[in-house]
C-alpha positions in Angstrom: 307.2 28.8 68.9 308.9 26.4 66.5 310.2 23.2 67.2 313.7 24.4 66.3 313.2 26.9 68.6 312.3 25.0 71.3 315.3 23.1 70.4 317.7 25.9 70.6 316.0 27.4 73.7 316.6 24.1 75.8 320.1 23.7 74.2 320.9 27.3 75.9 319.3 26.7 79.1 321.0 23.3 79.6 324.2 23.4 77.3 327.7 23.8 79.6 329.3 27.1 77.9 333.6 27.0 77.8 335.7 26.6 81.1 336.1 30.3 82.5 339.5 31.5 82.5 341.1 30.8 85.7 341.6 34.2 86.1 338.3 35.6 86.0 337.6 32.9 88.7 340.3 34.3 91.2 339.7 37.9 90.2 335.5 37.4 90.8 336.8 35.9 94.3 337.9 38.8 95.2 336.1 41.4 94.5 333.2 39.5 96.1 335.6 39.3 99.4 336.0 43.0 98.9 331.9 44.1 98.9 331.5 41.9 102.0 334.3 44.0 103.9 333.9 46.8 103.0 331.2 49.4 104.7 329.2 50.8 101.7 329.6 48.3 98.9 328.4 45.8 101.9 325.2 48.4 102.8 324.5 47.6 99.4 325.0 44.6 98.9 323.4 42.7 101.5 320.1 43.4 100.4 320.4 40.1 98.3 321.5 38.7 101.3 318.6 39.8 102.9 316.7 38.6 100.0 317.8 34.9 100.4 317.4 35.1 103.8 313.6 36.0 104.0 312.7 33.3 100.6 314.5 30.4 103.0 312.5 31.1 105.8 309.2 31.3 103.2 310.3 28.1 101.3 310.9 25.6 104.3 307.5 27.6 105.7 305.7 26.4 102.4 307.6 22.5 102.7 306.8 21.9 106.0 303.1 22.6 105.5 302.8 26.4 107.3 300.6 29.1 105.5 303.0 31.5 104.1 301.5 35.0 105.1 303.7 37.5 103.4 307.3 38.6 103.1 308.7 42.1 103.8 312.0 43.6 103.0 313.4 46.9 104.5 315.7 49.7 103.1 317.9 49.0 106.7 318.5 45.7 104.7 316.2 43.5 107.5 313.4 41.6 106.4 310.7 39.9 107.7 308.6 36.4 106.9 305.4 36.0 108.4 303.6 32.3 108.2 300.9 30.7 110.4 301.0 27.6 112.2 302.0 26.0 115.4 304.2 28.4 117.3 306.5 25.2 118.1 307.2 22.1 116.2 309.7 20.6 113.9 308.0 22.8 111.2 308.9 26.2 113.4 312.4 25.0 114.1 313.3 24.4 110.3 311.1 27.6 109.2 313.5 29.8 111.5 316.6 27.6 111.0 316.5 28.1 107.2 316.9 32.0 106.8 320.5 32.3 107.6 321.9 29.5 106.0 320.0 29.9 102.9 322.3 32.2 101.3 325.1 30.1 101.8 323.3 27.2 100.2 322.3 29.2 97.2 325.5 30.1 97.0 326.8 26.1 97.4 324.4 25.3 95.0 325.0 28.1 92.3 329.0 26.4 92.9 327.5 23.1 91.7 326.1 24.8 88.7 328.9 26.8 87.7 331.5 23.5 88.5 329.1 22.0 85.3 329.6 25.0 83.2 325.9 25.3 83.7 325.7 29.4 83.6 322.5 30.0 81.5 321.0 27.6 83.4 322.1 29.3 86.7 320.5 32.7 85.6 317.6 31.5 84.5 316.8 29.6 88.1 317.9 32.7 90.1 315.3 35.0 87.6 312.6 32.3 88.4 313.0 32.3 92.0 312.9 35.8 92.2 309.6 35.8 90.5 307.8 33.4 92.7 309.6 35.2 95.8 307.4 38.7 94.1 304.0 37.1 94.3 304.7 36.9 98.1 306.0 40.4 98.7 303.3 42.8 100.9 305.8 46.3 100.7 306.7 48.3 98.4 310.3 48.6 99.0 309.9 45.1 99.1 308.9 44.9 95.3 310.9 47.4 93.8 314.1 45.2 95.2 313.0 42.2 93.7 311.9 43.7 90.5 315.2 45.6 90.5 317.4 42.3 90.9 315.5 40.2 89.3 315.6 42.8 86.4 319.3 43.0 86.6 319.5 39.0 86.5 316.8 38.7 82.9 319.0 41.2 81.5 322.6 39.9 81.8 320.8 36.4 81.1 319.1 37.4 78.2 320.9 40.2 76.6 324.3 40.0 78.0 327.7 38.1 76.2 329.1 34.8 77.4 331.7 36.4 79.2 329.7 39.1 80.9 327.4 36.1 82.4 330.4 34.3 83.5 331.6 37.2 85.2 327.7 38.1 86.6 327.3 34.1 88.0 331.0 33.8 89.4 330.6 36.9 91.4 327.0 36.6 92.2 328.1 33.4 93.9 331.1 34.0 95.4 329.3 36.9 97.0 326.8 34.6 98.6 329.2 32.2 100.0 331.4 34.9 101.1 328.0 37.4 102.4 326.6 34.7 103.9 329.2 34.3 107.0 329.2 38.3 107.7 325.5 38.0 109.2 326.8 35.3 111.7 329.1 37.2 113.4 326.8 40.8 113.3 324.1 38.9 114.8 325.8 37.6 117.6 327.5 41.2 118.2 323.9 42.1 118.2 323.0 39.5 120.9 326.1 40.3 123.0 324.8 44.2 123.2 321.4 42.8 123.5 320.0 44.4 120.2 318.5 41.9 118.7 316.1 39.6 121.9 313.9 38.4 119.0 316.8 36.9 116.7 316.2 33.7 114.6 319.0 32.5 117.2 317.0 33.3 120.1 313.3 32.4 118.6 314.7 28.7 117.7 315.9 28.8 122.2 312.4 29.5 123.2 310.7 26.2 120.8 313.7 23.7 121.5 315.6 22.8 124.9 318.6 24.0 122.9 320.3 27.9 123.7 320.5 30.5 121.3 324.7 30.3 121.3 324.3 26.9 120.0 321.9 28.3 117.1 324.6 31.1 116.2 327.2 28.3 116.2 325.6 26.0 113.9 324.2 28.9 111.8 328.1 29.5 111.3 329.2 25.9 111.2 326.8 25.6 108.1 327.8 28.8 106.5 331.1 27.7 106.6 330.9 24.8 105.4 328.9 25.8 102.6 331.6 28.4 101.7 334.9 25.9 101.7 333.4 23.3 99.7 331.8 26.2 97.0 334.8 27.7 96.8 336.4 24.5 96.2 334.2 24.1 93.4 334.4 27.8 92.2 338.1 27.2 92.1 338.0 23.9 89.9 340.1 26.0 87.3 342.6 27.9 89.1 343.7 24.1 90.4 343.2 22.7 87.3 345.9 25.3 85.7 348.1 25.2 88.7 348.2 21.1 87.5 346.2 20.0 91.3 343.9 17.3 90.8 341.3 16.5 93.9 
């Protein structure tokens, strides 16, 4: 490869493209808001919820020095992360703390991106987290999802026009700021039935002094969060047009 090349390749990875139209921004919003409500399109869709979720817990596994064994990912949309270390420790508590706020921290972090313009660049980081999230990956249903969305990501990245990645990014991340609050809630729905005794929620109770309600609560204090100051971000334009100034 040429030095031109080279040239033009980091220009495109790291150039800002044109301000979306404010629009796009509002009308991306909501048709997030409207997979996450709704039955099937949510069925669907939360497999890249799940997906986060189970490369959170694997990431913080890796930082805090745990032997990452393996991820699995189920058609029912659950997932699983197995790693090996001390059961308890603060390297336990932030391995189970991450999964459920990881999507919402993508999602505050693809904001950040996408508040610089930065939307190349934002595809090309989700396509290469995918592929170090594959190497890990011991199912088959497992793979083919990965493959599948990372696929899907290369190709509106590589192939696609400006405005088609704008609309790919802005609803990719509105969906992950908006998706990740929804597992909050069903998981404690799940605890009050007592369907899910081996929740994240309830794991993090039995290694700190701390109940499992607290978890929940700060799983969706974070979440929040996350979601409020994205969308503030994600909405730069909208405010910008209305003439609002932060």
């Amino acid at each position: 490869m040429s030095i031109d090349s080279l040239t033009d390749l980091w220009a495109e990875l790291f150039g800002a493209q044109p301000d979306p139209p404010p629009l796009l921004v509002l009308v991306t919003g909501l048709v997030a808001l409207a997979v996450v409500v709704t039955r099937l399109p949510w069925r669907i869709g939360r497999n890249a919820i799940t997906i986060a979720h189970e490369g959170g817990h694997a990431l913080v596994a890796l930082l805090t020095g745990r032997k990452l064994r393996g991820i699995r990912l189920h058609s029912d949309t659950s997932g699983l992360t197995l790693s090996a270390g001390r059961p308890s420790g603060p390297g336990m508590v932030f391995t189970l703390l991450a999964g459920y706020i990881t999507p919402s921290l993508l999602g505050l972090g693809g904001a950040w991106l996408l508040g610089g313009n930065r939307i190349t660049l934002l595809l090309w980081v989700a396509v290469a987290l995918l592929l170090a999230m594959l190497v890990m990956i011991r199912n088959l249903f497992g793979i083919v999802s990965i493959v599948v969305t990372g696929g899907v990501v290369f190709a509106v990245s590589w192939f696609a026009s400006p405005e088609v990645q704008a609309v790919f990014a802005y609803t990719a991340v509105w969906f992950l700021l908006i998706g990740g609050v929804r597992p909050i809630g069903e998981l404690q729905s799940l605890r009050r039935r007592g369907r899910q005794p081996q929740s994240d929620a309830d794991q993090l109770a039995w290694v700190t002094p701390l109940p499992a309600l607290f978890w929940v609560t700060l799983f969706g204090a974070v979440t929040l969060a996350a979601l409020v100051v994205g969308g503030g971000l994600l909405a730069g334009p909208i405010l910008t047009e209305l003439g609002i100034t932060a």
